[in-house]
C-alpha positions as CSV (number, residue, x, y, z in Angstrom):
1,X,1.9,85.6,-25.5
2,X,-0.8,83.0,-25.1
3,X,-1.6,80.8,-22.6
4,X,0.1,77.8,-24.6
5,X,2.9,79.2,-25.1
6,X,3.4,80.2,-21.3
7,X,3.5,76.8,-20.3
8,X,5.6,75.8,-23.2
9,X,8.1,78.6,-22.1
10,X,7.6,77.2,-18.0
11,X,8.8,73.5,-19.2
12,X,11.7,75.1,-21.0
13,X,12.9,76.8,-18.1
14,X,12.3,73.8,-16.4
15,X,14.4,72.0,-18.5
16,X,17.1,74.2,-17.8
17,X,16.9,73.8,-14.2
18,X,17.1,70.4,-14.0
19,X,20.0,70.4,-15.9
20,X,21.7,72.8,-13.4
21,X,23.3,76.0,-13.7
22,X,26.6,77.7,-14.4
23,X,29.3,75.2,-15.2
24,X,27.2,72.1,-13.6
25,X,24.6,72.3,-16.1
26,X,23.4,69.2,-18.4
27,X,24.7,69.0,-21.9
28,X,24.0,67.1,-25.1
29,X,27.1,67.3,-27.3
30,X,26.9,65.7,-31.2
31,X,29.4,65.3,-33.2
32,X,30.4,63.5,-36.6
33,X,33.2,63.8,-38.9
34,X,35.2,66.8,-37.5
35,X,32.1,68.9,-36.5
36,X,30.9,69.5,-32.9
37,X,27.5,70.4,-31.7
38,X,26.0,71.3,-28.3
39,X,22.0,71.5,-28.5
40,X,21.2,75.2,-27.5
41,X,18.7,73.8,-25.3
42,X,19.4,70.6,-22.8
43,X,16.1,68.1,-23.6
44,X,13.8,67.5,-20.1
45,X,14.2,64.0,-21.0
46,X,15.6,61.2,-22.9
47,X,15.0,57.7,-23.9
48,X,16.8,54.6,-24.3
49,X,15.6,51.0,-26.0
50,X,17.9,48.0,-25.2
51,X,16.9,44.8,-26.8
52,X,18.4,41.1,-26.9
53,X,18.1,38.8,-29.5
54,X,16.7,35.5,-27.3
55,X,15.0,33.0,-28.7
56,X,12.3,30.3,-27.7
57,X,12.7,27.4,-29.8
58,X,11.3,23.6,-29.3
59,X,13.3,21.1,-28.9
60,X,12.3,17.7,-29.2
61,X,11.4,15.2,-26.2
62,X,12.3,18.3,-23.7
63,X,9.9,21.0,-25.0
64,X,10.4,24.5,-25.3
65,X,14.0,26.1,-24.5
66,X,15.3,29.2,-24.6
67,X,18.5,30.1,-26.5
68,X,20.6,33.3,-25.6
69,X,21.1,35.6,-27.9
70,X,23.4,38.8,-29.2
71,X,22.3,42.4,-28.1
72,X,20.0,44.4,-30.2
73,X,21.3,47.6,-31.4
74,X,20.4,50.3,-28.7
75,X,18.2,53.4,-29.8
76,X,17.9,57.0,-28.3
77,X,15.1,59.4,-29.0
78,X,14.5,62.9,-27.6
79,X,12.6,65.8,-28.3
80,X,13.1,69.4,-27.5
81,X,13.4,72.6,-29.5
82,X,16.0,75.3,-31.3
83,X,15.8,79.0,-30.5
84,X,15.3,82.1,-32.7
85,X,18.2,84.3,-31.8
86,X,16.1,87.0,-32.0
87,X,15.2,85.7,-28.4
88,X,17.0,86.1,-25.1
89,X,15.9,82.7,-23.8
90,X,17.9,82.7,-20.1
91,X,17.9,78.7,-20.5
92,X,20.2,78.4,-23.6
93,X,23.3,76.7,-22.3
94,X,24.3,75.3,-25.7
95,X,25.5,76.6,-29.1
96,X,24.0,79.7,-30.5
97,X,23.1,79.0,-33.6
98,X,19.7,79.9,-35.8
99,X,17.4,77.1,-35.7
100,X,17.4,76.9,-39.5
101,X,21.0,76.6,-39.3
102,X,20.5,73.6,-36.8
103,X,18.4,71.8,-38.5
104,X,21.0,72.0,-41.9
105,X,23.5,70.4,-39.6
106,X,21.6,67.3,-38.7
107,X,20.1,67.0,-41.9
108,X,23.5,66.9,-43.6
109,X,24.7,64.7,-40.3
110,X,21.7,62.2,-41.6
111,X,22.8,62.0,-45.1
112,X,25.9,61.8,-44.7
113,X,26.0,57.8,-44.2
114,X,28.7,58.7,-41.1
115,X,28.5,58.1,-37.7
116,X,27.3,60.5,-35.0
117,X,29.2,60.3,-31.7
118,X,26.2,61.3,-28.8
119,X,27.3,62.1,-25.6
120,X,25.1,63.2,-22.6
121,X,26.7,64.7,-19.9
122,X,26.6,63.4,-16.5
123,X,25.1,60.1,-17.9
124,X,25.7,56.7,-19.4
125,X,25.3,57.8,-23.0
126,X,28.3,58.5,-24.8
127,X,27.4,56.3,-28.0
128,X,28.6,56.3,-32.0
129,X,25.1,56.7,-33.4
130,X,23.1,57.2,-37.0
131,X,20.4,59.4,-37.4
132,X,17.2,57.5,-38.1
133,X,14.8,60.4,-38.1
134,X,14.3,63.5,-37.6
135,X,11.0,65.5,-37.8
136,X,10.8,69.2,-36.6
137,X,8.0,72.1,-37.2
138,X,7.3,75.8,-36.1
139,X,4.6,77.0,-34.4
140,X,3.7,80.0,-32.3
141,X,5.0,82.2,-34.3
142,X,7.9,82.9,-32.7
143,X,10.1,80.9,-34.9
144,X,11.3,78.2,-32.5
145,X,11.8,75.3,-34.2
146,X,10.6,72.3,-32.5
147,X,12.4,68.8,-33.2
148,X,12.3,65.1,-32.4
149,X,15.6,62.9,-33.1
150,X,15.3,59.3,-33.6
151,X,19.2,57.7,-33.2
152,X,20.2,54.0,-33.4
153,X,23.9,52.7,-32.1
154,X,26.7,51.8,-34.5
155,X,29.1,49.4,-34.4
156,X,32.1,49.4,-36.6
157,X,32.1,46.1,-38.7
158,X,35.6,46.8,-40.0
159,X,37.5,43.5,-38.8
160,X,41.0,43.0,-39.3
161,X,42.6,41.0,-42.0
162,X,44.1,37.8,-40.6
163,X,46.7,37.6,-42.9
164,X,48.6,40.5,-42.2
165,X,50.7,39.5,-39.5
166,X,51.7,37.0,-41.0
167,X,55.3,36.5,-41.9
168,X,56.9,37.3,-45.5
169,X,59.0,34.4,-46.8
170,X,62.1,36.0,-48.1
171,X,62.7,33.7,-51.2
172,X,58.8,34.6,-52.5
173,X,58.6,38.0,-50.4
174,X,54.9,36.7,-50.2
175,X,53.0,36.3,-46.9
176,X,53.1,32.8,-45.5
177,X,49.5,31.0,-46.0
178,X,47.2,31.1,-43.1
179,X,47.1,27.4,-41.5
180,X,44.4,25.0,-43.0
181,X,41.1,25.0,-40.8
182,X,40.3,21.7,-39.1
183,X,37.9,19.4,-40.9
184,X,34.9,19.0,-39.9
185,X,33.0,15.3,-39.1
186,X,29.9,14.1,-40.1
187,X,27.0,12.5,-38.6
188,X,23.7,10.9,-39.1
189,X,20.6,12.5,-38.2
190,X,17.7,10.2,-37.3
191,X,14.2,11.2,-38.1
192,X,12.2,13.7,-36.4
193,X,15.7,14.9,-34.2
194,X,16.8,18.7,-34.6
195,X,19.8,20.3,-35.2
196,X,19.5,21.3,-31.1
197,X,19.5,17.5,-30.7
198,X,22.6,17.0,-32.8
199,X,24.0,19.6,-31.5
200,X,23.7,18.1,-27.4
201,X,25.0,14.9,-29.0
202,X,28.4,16.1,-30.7
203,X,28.9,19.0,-28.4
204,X,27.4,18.5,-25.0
205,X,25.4,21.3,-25.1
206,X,22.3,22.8,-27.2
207,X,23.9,26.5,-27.6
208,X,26.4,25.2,-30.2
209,X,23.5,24.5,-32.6
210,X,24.8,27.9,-34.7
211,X,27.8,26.0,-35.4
212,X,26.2,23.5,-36.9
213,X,23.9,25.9,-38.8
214,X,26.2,27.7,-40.0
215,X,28.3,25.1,-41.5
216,X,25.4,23.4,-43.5
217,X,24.0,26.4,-44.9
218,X,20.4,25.8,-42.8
219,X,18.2,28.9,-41.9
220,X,15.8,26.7,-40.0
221,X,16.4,24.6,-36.6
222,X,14.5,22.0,-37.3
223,X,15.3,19.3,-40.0
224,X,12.8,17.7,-42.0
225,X,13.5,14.0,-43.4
226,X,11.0,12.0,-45.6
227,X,10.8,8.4,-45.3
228,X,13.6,6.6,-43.7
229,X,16.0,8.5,-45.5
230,X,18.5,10.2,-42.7
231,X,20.4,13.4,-43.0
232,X,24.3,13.7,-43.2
233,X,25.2,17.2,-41.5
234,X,28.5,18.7,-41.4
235,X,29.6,18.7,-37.5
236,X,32.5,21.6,-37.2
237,X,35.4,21.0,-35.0
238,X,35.2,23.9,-31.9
């Protein structure tokens, strides 16, 4: 055994250590659409990105401003590797499964446009997640096979339909129609003003400016008048 692959066993064992022993040790447990997977070998570490959608924008006779945004989807990555059976590693803790076998099972997991529920024993992560990536090689001849997994959250986007609980009229035996949404007001925009101005002026307040955006079909904040011609925006009612 080389010198390499000494210290690459050390970390290993390592790695089973600080996940504990016996029935206290560390698991990571995927799963997706029926099937259930515990990693053979617990990963010595883990990482997790959590973003937020803020932006800085510049608002007019005030300066720059910052507007909250929505969280970013979180991602996990870890790294960590699959044993050969042939091998009587004392650190395995998971599922004993050939390494070829584990890499069919996330590769199918991948492509199968399906969620991937991650959980993490004995820490915050219990997520529904897709694989993004996943790269793995063999080396040392011992056919290990070393991997990296690459994960980002998903949310379920299926939203209910307002109409059904609505009632059924019994003459039609149709669902009565959903009440008519209030109309919206309009306003004049004087030159060289933003849509964070119009929205203070309507609303009171510049984080309603989305409102307002989304109502006029506008991808951009600011709104750009030529002349002395003045803009007519649709102001939604909250």
């Amino acid at each position: 055994m080389s010198f390499m692959t000494g210290i690459g066993r050390a970390l290993n064992v390592l790695s089973y250590i600080n996940g504990g022993s016996g029935s206290s040790h560390r698991t990571f447990t995927l799963s997706c659409d029926g099937e259930k997977f515990t990693l053979p070998v617990t990963p010595w570490e883990y990482s997790i990105s959590s973003g937020q959608m803020n932006k800085v924008v510049s608002i007019t006779q005030v300066g720059e401003a910052l507007i909250f945004g929505n969280p970013k989807l979180r991602t996990l990555k870890f790294s960590c590797f699959f044993p050969s059976l042939h091998h009587e590693y004392p650190f395995v803790v998971g599922d004993e499964k050939e390494p070829a076998g584990c890499i069919s099972l996330l590769t199918k997991w991948k492509e199968s446009k399906k969620p991937v529920r991650v959980v993490i024993s004995d820490s915050p992560v219990n997520m529904a997640m897709a694989i993004m990536r996943l790269d793995y090689h063999e080396k040392e001849g011992t056919r290990d096979i070393y991997y990296s997994l690459e994960l980002t959250e998903y949310k379920d986007l299926t939203i209910k339909d307002s109409n059904e609980n609505k009632k059924v009229e019994e003459t039609t035996g149709l669902k009565e129609r959903p009440t008519d949404k209030p109309q919206a007001t309009e306003a004049k925009i004087k030159n060289g003003s933003d849509i964070l101005d119009t929205a203070k002026k309507a609303y009171g307040q510049y984080n309603k400016w989305r409102k307002i955006a989304q109502s006029n079909n506008m991808k951009d904040l600011l709104i750009n008048n030529s002349g002395r011609i003045a803009k007519k925006l649709k102001i939604p009612k909250l």
